[in-house]
N, C-alpha and C positions, 0 to 999 in steps of 0.2 A: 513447619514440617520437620519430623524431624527423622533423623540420618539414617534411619533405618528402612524409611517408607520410600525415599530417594535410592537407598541402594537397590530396593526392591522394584522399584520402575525401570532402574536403567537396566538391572539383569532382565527386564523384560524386552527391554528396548531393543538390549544386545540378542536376545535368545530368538525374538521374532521378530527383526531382520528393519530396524530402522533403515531406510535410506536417502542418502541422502550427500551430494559434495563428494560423486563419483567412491563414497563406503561402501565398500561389497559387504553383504551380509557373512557374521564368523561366528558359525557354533561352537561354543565349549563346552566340550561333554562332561567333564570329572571335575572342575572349578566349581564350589560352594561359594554361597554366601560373598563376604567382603573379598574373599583371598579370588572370586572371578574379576572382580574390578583391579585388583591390585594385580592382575596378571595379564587382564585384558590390553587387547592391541589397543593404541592412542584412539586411532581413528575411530573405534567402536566405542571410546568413552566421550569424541566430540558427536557422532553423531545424532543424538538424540535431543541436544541443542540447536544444533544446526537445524534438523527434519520441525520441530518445535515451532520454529518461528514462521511456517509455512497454517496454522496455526492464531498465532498473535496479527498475522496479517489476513488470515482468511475473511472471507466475503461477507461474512456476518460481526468481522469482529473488529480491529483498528478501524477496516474501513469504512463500516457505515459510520464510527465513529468522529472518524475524520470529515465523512462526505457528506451524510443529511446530516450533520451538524450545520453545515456549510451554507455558501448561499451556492454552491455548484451543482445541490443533487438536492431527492425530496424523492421519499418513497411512498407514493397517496396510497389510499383506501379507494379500491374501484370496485364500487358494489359492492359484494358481501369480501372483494380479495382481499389481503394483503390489510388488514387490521393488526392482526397480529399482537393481540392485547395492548392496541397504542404504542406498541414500541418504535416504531418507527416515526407517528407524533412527535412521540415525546423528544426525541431525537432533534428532528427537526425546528419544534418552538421553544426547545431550549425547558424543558421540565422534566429532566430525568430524577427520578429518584433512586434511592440504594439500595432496592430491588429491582430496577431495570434489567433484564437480559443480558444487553449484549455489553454492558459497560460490566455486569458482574463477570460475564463469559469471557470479558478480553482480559478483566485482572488476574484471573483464574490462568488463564493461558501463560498470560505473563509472570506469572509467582511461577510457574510448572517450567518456563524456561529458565528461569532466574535459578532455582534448582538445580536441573540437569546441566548448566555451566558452572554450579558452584562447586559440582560433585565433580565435575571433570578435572577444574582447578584443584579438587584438593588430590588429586589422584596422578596427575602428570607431573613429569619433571618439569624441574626451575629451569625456565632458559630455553626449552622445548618449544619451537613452532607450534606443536597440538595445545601446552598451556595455553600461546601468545592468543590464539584463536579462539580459545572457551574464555579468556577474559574479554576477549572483543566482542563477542557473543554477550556475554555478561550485560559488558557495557551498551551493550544496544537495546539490550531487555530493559535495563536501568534508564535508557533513554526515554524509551515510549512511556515506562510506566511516570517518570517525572513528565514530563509532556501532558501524559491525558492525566493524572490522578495526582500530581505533587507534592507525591511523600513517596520513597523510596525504601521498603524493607533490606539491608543489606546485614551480609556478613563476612563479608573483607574478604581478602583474594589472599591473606596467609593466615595457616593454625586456623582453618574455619571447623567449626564445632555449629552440628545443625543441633546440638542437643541443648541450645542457649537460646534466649531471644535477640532477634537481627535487634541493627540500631536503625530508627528511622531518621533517611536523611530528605530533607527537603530544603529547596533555593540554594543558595550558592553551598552548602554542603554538600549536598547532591552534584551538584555542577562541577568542585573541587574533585572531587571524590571518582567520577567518571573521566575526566582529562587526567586524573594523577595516574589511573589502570591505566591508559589509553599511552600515555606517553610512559610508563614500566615498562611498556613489552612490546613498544611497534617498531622496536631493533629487533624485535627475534622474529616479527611476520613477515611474511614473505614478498620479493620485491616481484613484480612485472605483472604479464595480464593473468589473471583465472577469477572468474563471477562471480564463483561459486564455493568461493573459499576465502577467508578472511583474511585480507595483505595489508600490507603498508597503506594504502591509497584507501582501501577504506577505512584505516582505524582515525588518518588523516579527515576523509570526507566527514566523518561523524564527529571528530571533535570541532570542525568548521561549524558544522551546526547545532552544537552545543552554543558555539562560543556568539553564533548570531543570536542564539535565543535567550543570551544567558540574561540580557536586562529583564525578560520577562519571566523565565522562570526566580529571578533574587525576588521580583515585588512583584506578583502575579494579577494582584488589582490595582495597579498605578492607574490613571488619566492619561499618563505620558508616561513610556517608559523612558530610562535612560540609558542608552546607547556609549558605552564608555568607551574614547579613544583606543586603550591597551586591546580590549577583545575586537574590535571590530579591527585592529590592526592584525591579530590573531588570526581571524578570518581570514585575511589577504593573500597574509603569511602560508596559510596551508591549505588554500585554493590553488596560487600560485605555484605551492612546490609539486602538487597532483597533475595542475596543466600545463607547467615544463616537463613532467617527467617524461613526457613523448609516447605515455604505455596505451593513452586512449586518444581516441581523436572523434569528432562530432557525424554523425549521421548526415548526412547532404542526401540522399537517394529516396529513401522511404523513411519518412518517420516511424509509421505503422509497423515498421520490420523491429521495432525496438519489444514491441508487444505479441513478437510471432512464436511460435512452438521451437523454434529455430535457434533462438535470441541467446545462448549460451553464448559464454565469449564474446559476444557484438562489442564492437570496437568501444563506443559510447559508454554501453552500461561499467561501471565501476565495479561494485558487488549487488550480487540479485538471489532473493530468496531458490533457490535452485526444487524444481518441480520435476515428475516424471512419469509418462505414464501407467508405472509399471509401479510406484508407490502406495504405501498400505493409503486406505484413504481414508478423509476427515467429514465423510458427513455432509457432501453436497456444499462444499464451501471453499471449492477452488476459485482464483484468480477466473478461472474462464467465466465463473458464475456472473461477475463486473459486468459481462456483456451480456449473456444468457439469458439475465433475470428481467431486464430492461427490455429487451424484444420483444416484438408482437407474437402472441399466441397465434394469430394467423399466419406468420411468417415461415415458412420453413426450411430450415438449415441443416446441414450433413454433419455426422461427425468425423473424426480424422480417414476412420475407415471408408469414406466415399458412399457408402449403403445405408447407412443407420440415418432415420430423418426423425427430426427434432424438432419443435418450436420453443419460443420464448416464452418468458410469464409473467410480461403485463405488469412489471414491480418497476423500477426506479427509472427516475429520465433528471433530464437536467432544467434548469430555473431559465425563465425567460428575461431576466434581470443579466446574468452571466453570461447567455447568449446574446446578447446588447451591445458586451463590451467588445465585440469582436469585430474584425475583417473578414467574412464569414466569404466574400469570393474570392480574396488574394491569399488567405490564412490555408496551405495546406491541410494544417495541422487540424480544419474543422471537418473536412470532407473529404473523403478516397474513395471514388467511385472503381471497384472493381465487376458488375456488371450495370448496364443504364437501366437507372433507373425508372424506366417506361415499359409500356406493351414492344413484344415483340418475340423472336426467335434465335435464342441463341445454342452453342454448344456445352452439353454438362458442365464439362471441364472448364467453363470460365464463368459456372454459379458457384462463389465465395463472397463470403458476407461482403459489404461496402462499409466503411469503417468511420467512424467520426460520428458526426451527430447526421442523427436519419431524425431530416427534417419533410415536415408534408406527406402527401399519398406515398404509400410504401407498395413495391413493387418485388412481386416475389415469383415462385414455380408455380407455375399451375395445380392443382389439385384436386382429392374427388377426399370430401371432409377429411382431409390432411393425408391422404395418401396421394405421393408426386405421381404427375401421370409425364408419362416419357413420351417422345413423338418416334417412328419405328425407327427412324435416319440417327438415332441418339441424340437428340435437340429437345429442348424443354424449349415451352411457353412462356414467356415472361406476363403476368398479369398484375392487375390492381390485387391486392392485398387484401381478403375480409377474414373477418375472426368468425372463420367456419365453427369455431366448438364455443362462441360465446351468442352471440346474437345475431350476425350474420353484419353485421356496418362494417364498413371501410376502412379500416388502418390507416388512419391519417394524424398523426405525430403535432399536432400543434403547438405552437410556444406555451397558451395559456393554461396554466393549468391550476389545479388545487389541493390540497390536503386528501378534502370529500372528491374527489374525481367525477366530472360530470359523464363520462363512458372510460370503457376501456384503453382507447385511442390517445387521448391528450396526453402531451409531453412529449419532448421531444427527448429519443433514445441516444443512450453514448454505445457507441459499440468500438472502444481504443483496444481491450485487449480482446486478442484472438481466441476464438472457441477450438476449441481440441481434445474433445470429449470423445470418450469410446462408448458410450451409451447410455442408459434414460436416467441414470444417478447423477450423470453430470457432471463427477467430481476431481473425475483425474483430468490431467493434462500436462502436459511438456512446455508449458511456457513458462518462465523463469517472472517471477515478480521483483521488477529493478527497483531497488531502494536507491544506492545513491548512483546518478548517472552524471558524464561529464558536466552537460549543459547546465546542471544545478549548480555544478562548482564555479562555474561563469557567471550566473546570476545572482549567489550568493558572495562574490567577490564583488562586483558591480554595485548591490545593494552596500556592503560592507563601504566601500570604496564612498559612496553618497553621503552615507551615514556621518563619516569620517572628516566628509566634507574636502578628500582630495583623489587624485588619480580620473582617471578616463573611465570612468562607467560606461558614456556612452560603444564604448570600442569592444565591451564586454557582451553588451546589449544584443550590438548588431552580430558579432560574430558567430553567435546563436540563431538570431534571424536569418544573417544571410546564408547558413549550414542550409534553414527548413525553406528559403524562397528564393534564395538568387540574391544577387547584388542590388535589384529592386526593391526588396520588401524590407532593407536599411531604412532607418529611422532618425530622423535630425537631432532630435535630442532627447536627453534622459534623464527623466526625475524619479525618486523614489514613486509618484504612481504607475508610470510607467513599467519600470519594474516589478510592480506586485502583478498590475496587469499581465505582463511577459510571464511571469510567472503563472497564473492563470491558464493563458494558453496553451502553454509548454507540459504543464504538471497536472490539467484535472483528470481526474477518479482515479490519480497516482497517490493518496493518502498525505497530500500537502494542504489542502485547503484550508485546513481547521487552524493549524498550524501559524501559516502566514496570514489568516483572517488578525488571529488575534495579535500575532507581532506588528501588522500593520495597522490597526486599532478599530477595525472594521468590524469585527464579529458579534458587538453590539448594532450593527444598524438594520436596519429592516426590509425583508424581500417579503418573498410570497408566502403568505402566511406564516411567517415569522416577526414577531413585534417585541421580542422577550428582550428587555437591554440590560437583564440583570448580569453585571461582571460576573459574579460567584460560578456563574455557568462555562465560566471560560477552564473548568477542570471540574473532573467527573465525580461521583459522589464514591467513598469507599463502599463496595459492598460490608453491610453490618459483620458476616458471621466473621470475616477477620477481624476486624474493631475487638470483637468479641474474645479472639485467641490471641492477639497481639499485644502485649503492653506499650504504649506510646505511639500506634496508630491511632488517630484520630478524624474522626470524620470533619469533612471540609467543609467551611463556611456555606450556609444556603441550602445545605441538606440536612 
């Protein structure tokens, strides 16, 4: 891309009104061309990195990456739905190729933030808070895109010239390269709590998980990675110094409040994609969609405004393999019943979705073919569930499910993050998308700690557990499966699966209709037209 087609985005970004990490939008009337950036406030040239990565995480793009990759998610084909030229298949069995959608849709995202931080870096002072935060931006862009695709187009964080071709860096270059930004400038970011703005404790949290994944991104198709004492002590080191720092502390009350419209600041979350619902929008591809899309078409739900009724659409649910591993009646973390789910009568005001996995007969408002019917006293009906606009059968969520979907019904739905929609686009919403949250930095020290083969993991483990259940739901002891499991519970349809599938060596083994053990699949194919523009992109092994 080059410098001129960049400067010509962000003057857009600036002119019509990115938002985003509490940036108010700022017109400049009389500013041309380069001399707008070069005179523009800081904050208008971070925010179109910042709003961007709402984006790189959207609903269609990391995360189905992350998730029907996974064995935690699977988005079937139900009758004629949700085909979607195989991409979600392909997703799933592990056969993407370099015209896939959403793996070209998420590099694309990710090259367009990798940009709008390279433009801000080259544009803000040395030493500047606003630089520190467009390199940590940078480097978070640089992260995903080594993660899913492992090769990294870069062009340095000084004297950047878009008018050259980037160096492509991949495995411990890559690795190097992202810790070396990361520890330049995480003395000029900011110390104490804010979510929604790039600080010390996240540039911290992100190189801990560099530093855990780095065996795997240096040799991406080992048998057995190696886990090298110096970086897994790395890890310890800068978990440790986040959960002394006293700025977050763990959720004990509701989990589910981590994933509310609310969730700004929450004590837990670290830094979080920051959302609003007052932001330009992206196309039906907000965080709320996570839950939205997975819900029964028969179901019906309100949106923020209490009047607006909506249902779901019969797309993704979770693997009956995953729901296995779990304590599914002592596990909070699976089920939050906010009204019962049975016949009965209750008060408007306490019909809000129930949250975790809606497992069995789903019970919902009464209805006359999706219009709620009220009782005069203001009390709705609680009833059995049927998919009034499909066939008229029962909303019944069963573990079993498949690719081909035998009805609309099978599978069972995740509903963790909270719906907060203003109407039938579905796309806005006020709930903050948490990237790194404390309990990660517990689990990924705990792991680190195993790995290491010294320190108390188990103490890491449970102090997590006993936040989500009490001093009961402690655990005697703790090995590395335990661990990925905890992780499991804690992290699904939070864009970790894929991730720790294959650091844990699991991502070849086989669930529901998944049999693919080809390694190469463990990273995504380039899409071609860059291969095409870039000199020394190369397409990866398998595609």
């Amino acid at each position: 891309m080059k410098k001129q087609s960049i400067i010509f985005s962000i003057i857009l970004a600036v002119l019509f009104g990115f938002q985003s990490c509490d940036i108010e939008e700022n017109i400049i009337d009389e500013a041309l061309g380069e001399d707008l950036l070069t005179n523009a406030d800081p904050l208008d040239l971070l925010a179109p990195a910042y709003n961007n990565m709402r984006k790189v995480y959207g609903h269609r793009w990391f995360f189905a990456l992350q998730t029907f990759s996974a064995d935690e998610g699977m988005l079937p084909t139900r009758g004629t739905d949700w085909f979607d030229g195989g991409a979600f298949q392909e997703l799933h069995e592990h056969e993407c190729t370099p015209t896939h959608r959403y793996t070209t849709e998420t590099w694309d995202h990710i090259m367009t933030g990798m940009g709008y931080s390279s433009q801000a870096i080259s544009y803000l002072d040395e030493g500047s808070q606003e630089r520190a935060e467009a390199v940590g931006l940078l480097s978070l862009y640089m992260w995903v895109c080594l993660d899913a695709y492992g090769q990294v187009p870069y062009r340095g964080i000084t004297d950047i010239n878009f008018n050259e071709d980037p160096q492509i860096l991949t495995g411990s270059d890559a690795v190097s390269t992202i810790i070396a930004n990361l520890e330049s400038v995480v003395s000029d970011l900011p110390t104490g709590k804010n979510t929604v703005r790039f600080t010390q404790d996240a540039a911290k949290s992100l190189m801990a998980r560099v530093y855990l994944n780095k065996a795997v991104y240096e040799d991406r198709y080992a048998t057995n990675f190696s886990f090298f004492n110096e970086d897994m002590q790395k890890v310890i080191d800068l978990t440790t110094e986040v959960i002394e720092s006293g700025t977050h502390s763990l959720e004990t009350d509701d989990y589910f409040s981590m994933f509310d419209p609310d969730n700004e600041n929450h004590p837990e979350i670290i830094w979080a994609i920051k959302n609003e619902l007052t932001s330009i929008r992206i196309g039906g591809r907000s965080v709320s969609r996570n839950t939205t899309n997975g819900l029964s078409r028969g179901l019906i739900y309100f949106a923020n405004d209490g009047t607006t009724n909506l249902t779901g659409s019969d797309a993704g649910c979770t693997l009956p393999g995953f729901l296995d591993t779990w304590d599914a009646a002592n596990d909070p973390r699976y089920y939050k019943e906010n009204y019962p789910n049975e016949e009965g009568t209750i008060p408007f005001s306490e019909y809000k979705m129930n949250r975790g996995f809606l497992e069995g007969q789903l019970y919902g408002i009464k209805n006359d073919a999706g219009t709620p019917i009220f009782n005069e006293d203001g009390t709705i009906d609680i009833v059995a569930v049927k998919l009034w606009n499909k066939d008229e059968t029962f909303a019944n969520h069963t573990r079993e499910v498949s690719l081909i979907a035998e009805n609309q019904s099978v599978g069972v739905r995740v509903s963790k993050w909270s719906i907060d929609d203003i109407g039938t686009n579905r796309d806005d919403t006020g709930v903050d998308i948490a990237v790194f949250r404390l309990a990660d930095l517990y689990l990924m020290r705990a792991e680190a700690k195993l790995r290491l083969g010294s320190g108390d993991a188990l103490a890491d483990v449970n102090t997590v557990r006993v936040a989500r259940g009490g001093d009961g739901f402690a655990i005697a002891g703790a090995t590395l499966d335990d661990v990925y499991n905890e992780r499991g519970f804690e992290f699904y349809w939070e864009y970790h699966r894929r991730t720790d599938q294959i650091r844990f060596g699991t991502f070849e083994d086989t669930w529901t209709d998944k049999t693919n053990s080809d390694k190469n699949m463990r990273i995504y194919p380039i899409p071609a037209g860059p291969i095409a523009e870039t000199p020394g992109l190369e397409q990866n092994p398998g595609y």
